[in-house]
N, C-alpha and C positions, 0 to 999 in steps of 0.2 A: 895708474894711481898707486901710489905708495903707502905702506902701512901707516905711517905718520902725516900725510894727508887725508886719508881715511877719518882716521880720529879726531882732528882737529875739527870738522866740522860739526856745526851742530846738528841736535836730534832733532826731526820734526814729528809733525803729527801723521806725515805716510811713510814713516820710518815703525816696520811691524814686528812684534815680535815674531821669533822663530819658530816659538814653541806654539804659541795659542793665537796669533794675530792681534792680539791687543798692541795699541802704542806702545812701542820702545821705548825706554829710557836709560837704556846698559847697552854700550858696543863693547865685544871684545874683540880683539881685533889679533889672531894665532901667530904667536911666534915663527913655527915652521912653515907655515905656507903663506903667512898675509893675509889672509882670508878674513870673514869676517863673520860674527855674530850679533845679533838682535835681539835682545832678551827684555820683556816686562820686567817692571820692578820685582813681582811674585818668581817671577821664573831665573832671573839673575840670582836674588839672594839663594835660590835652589839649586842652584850649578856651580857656582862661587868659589866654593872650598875645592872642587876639583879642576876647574877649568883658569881660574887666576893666574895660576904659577906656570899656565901654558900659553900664557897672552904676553905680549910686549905693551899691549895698552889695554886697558880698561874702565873707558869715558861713562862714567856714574853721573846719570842726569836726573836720580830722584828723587832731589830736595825740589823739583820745577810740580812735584805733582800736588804740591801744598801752596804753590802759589796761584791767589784768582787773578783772575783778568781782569787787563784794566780797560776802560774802554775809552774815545773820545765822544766829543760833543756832535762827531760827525755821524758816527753812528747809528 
C-alpha cells in the first residue's frame, strides 16, 4: 500500500491512537519511510509543530468529533 492510499481512506472508530488508544482522528503518514501514525485530536495538536513538516500527508479528521449521529427509523 502506498503512502497516498494510506491517507485517502477514512478514519474509523478501530482506528487508535498511538499514544493513549483513544479513537483517531490525525493520520500522519512519514515522508521517509511511508509509515504511518495515529494520533487523538489531544495527542496530534501535541506532536504537530514537530512531526508535520516530516509527513507527506496529514489526514485531520477533527471537525467529525463535533458531529452527532444521526440515526434511521430502522434503528
Amino acid at each position: 500500500m502506498t503512502a497516498t492510499s494510506v491517507a485517502t481512506r477514512g478514519l474509523t472508530s478501530l482506528d487508535r491512537c498511538d499514544r493513549c488508544g483513544a479513537q483517531a482522528y490525525v493520520r500522519a503518514v512519514l515522508g521517509t519511510s511511508g509509515g504511518e501514525l495515529l494520533f487523538c485530536g489531544h495527542h496530534a495538536r501535541a506532536v504537530e509543530p514537530k512531526l508535520r513538516p516530516l509527513t507527506t500527508e496529514w489526514q485531520d479528521e477533527t471537525n467529525r468529533l463535533h458531529e452527532k449521529p444521526s440515526y434511521s427509523d430502522e434503528d
